[in-house]
N, C-alpha and C positions, 0 to 999 in steps of 0.2 A: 170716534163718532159721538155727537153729541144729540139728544133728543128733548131740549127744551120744553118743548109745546106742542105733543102731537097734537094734540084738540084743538087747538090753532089754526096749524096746518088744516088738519081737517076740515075747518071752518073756509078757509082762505079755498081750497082746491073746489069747496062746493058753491062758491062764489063766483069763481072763474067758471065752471061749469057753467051758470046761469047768466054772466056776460054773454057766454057763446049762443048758449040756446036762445035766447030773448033775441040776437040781431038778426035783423030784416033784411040786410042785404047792404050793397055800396057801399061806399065811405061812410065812417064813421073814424074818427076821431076820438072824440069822447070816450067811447068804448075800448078805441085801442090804448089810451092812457090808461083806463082800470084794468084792462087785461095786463099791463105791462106791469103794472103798480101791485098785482097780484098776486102776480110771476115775481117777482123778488121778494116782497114778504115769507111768501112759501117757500123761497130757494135760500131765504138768510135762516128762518124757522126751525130748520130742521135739517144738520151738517151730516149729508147724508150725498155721494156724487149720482149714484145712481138717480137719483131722485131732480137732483138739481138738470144730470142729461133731459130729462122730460120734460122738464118745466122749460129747459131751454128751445124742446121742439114746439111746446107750446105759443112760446114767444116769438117762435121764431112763422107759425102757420096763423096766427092772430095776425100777425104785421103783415100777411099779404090780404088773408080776409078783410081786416080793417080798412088796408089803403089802396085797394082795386073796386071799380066798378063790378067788375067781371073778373074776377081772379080766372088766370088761364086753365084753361081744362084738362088732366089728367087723361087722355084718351077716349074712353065714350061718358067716359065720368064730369060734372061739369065742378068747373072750380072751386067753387064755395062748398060743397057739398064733402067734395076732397078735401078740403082744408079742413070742415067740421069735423070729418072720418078722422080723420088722423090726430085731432085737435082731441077729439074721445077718448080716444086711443090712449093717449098719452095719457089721460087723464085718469081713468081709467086704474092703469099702470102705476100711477100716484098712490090713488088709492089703497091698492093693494099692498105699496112699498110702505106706507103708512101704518096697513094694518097688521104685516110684518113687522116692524121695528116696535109696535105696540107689544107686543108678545116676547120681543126682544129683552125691553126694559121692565114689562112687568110680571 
């Protein structure tokens, strides 16, 4: 395992974080290029798999947020709102693994 750049990372995860928060809703595009552009920064940053599975669920719930009017609804939950839940989540999870691996190497 290698740990380049935690403060990087860190930088990059709290970025993506505020792509998510800031969007309004619909398509978007734009946004889903920097969420994706984020997601690999953060997933080349720091050779870590645990880390990168998240970032992939990240990339993987941005890309229906981004490219659905209405992302479909999770049972009484409505889409977008599920996407951001999980989209937290994950990030969240980052977080954490980040500031594990911080204690790791130092």
């Amino acid at each position: 395992m290698g740990y380049p750049d935690l403060d990087q990372a860190r930088r990059q995860q709290a970025a993506l974080q505020r792509v998510i928060d800031e969007h309004a809703g619909g398509i978007d595009p734009r946004r889903l290029r920097r969420a994706l552009a984020l997601c690999r920064e953060l997933s080349s940053s720091v050779e870590d798999e645990y880390l990168r599975r998240k970032v992939l669920l990240v990339e993987e719930c941005a890309a229906e947020l981004f490219c659905a009017r209405e992302p479909r609804p999770r049972g009484s939950i409505p889409g977008a709102d599920y996407l951001r839940q999980r989209i937290h989540e994950a990030l969240e999870l980052v977080q954490s693994r980040l500031y594990s691996l911080a204690h790791l190497v130092g």
